[in-house]
N, C-alpha and C positions, 0 to 999 in steps of 0.2 A: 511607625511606617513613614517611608519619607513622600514626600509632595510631588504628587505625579503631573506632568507637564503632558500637554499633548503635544508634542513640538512640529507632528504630522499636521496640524488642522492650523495651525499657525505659520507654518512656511507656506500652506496650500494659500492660508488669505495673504500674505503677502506678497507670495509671486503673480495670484488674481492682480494685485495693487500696482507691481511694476509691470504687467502686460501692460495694464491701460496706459500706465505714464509712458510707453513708447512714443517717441518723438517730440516728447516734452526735452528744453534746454536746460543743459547745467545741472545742479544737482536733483533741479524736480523732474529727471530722469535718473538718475543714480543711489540717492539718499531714499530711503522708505519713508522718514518720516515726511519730507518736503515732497516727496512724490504722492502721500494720504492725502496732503494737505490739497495738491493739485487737482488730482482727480476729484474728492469729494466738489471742491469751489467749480471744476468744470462739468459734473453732473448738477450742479445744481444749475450753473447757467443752462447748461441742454434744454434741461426742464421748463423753465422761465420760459426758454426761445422756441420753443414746440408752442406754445400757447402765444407766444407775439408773434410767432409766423401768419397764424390763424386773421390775427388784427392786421398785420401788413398786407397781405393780400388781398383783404376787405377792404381797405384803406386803396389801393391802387385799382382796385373795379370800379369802386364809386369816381374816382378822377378821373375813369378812362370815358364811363358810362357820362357823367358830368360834360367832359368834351366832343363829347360826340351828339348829346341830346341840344348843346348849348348849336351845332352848328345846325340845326335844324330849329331853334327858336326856343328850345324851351330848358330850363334851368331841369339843375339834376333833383332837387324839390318835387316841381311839378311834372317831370318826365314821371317819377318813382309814383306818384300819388295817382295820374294816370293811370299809368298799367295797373296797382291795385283795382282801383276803378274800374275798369275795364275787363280784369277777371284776365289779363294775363299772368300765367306763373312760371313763370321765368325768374332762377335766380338772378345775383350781381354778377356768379362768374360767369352764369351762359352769357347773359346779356354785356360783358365787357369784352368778351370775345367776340359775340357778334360785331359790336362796334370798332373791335378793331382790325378782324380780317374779311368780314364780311358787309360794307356799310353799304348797300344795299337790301340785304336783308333786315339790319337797322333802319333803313329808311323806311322799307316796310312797315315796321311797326310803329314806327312814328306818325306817318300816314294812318294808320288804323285807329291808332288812338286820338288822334287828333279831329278824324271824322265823328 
């Protein structure tokens, strides 16, 4: 009996393979293997960058919260250790937001905790 090929499930994963590589240059748009090769290395960065998005964001609240607490006297340290203290709950995005389109209502809380 001769060796049956599914050749159906094997073009279907293949052409899945060059959809993705759409707008890739040269042959890691045209070649299937250099196009595997692409798409795998650029799912894997995605993945990576889905979880450092997480950290960059965090990273740019605290700088923003930091300069904003720092023009009212108090380091990004003891601003943060305050509001625990104090029993407000307010994450890093509310509170980087507030300080940066609303610093008046940031002044507010600073005034609060500060008293």
């Amino acid at each position: 009996m001769p060796r049956s090929i599914n050749s159906v499930a094997s073009r279907r994963r293949r052409k899945k393979i060059m959809k993705m590589a759409k707008g890739y240059y040269g042959a890691r748009r045209t070649q299937y293997t250099a196009a595997k090769n692409a798409v795998e290395k650029a799912l894997l960065y995605a993945y990576r960058d889905r979880k450092q998005r997480k950290r960059n964001f965090r990273r740019l609240w605290i700088q923003r919260i930091n300069a904003a607490a720092r023009q009212h006297g108090l380091s990004y340290s003891q601003f943060m250790g305050l509001i625990h203290k104090n029993g407000i709950e307010l994450n890093r995005k509310v509170l980087a937001d507030l300080a940066m389109n609303h610093p008046e209502a940031f002044k507010a809380i600073v005034d609060k905790i500060k008293a």
